[in-house]
C-alpha positions in Angstrom: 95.9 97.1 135.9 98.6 99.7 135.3 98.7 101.3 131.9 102.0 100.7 130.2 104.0 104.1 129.6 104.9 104.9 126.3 109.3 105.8 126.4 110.2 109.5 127.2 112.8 110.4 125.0 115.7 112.2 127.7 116.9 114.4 125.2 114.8 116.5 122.9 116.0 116.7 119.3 118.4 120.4 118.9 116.6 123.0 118.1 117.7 126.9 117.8 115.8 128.2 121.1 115.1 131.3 119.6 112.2 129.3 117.2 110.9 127.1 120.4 108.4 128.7 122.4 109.1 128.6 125.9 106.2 126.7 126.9 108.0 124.0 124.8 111.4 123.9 126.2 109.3 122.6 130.2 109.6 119.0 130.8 106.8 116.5 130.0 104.8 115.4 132.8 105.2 112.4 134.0 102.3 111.6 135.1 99.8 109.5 133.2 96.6 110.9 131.9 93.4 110.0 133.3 91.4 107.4 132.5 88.3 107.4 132.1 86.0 105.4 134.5 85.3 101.7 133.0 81.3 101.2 132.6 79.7 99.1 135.4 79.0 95.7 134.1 77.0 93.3 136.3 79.7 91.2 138.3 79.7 87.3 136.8 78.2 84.9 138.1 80.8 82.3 139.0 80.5 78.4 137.9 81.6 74.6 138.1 81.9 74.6 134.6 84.1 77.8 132.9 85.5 75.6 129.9 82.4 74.7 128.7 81.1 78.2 128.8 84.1 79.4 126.7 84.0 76.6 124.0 80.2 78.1 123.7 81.5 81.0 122.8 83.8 80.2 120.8 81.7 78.5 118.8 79.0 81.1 118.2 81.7 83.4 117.5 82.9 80.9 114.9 79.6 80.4 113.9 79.2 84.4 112.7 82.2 84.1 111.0 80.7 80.9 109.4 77.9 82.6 108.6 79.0 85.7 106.7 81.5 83.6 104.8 78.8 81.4 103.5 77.0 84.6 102.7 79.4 86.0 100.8 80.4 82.4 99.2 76.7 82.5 98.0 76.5 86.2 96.7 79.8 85.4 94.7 78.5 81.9 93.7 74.7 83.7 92.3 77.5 86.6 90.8 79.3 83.7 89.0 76.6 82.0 87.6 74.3 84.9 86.8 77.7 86.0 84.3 78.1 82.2 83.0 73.9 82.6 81.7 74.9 86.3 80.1 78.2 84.7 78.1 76.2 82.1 77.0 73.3 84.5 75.7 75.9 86.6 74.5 77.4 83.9 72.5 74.2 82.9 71.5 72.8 86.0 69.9 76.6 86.6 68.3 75.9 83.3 66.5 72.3 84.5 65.7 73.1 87.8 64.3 76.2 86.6 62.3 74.9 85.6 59.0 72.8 89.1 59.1 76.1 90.8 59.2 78.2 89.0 57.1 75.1 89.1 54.0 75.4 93.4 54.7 71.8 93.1 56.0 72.6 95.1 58.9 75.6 97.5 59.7 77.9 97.5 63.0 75.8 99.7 65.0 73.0 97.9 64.4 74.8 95.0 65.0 75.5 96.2 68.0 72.1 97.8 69.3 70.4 94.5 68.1 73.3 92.4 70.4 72.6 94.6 73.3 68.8 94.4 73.4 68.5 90.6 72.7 71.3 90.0 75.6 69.1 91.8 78.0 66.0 90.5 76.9 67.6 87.0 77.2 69.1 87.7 80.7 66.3 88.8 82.2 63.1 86.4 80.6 61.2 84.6 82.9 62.1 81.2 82.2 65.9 81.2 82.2 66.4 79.4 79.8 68.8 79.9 76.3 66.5 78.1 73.4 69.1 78.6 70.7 65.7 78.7 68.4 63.9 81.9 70.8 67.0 83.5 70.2 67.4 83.1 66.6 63.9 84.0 66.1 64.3 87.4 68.7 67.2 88.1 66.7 65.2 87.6 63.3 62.8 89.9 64.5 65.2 92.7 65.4 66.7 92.5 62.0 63.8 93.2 60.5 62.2 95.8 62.4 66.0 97.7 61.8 65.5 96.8 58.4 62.0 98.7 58.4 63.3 101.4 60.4 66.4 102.7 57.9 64.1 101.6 54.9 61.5 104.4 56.0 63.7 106.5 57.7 65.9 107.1 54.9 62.1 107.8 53.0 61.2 110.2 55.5 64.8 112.1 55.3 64.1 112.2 51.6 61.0 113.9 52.2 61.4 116.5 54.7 64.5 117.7 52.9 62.0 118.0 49.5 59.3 119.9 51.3 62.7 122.2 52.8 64.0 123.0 49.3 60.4 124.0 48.1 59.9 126.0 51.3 62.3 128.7 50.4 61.0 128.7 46.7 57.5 130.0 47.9 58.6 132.6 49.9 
């Protein structure tokens, strides 16, 4: 089958000749560019019934293009529901760890920090489920192991900076 020609234009767009280079100013060829040599497929094998052959076709075609849709239909649907579980837990724990915050047990960033890991320990348990009791109780258990740690932390601070103010006395 001959290769359709792309247009020639007739008359090249004015330049100064002194910038072309004469290799520029010869005419195009006009002959086409060879082609490559198509690869040697085995001849078909000629029969009563073509339609039939091309509606199979057709159909697995359609069929792949079925098939990845559906894929990607499921992917988004396990997405979408996999976010619906981690608002709920969100919501969950935010109604949990409310009355903590509001009573001045607990300050934003341990809000926060406490939020964060019951979320993810939530999302990713075993069963799936969202007991609003578990996650009172997770939360409750958070608070007070925060609790704990600024009570002895702020101990500890006290301490180290005693034992540094008496260093510099001995010496």
């Amino acid at each position: 089958a001959p290769v359709p020609l792309a247009p020639v234009p007739l008359a090249p767009a004015p330049l100064a000749p002194a910038l072309l280079a004469p290799a520029l100013l010869a005419p195009a060829p006009l002959a086409p560019a060879p082609l490559a040599p198509a690869p040697l497929a085995p001849a078909p094998v000629p029969t009563a019934n073509l339609a039939a052959e091309t509606q199979v076709v057709q159909m697995e075609g359609n069929f792949d293009i079925d098939n990845k849709s559906n894929e990607d239909k499921a992917q988004n649907e396990n997405y979408i529901k996999k976010l619906h579980v981690q608002e709920r837990a969100v919501e969950e724990a935010k109604l949990a760890l409310k009355p903590y915050y509001q009573s001045k047990e607990i300050t934003k960033e341990e809000y926060k920090e406490i939020l964060r890991k019951a979320v993810q320990k939530i999302c990713h348990s075993k069963s799936g489920e969202i007991n609003p009791v578990k996650v009172a109780n997770l939360v409750k258990g958070y608070v007070e192991k925060y609790k704990h740690i600024r009570k002895y932390k702020k101990g500890a601070e006290g301490e180290s900076s005693k034992e540094t103010e008496a260093k510099p006395e001995e010496s």
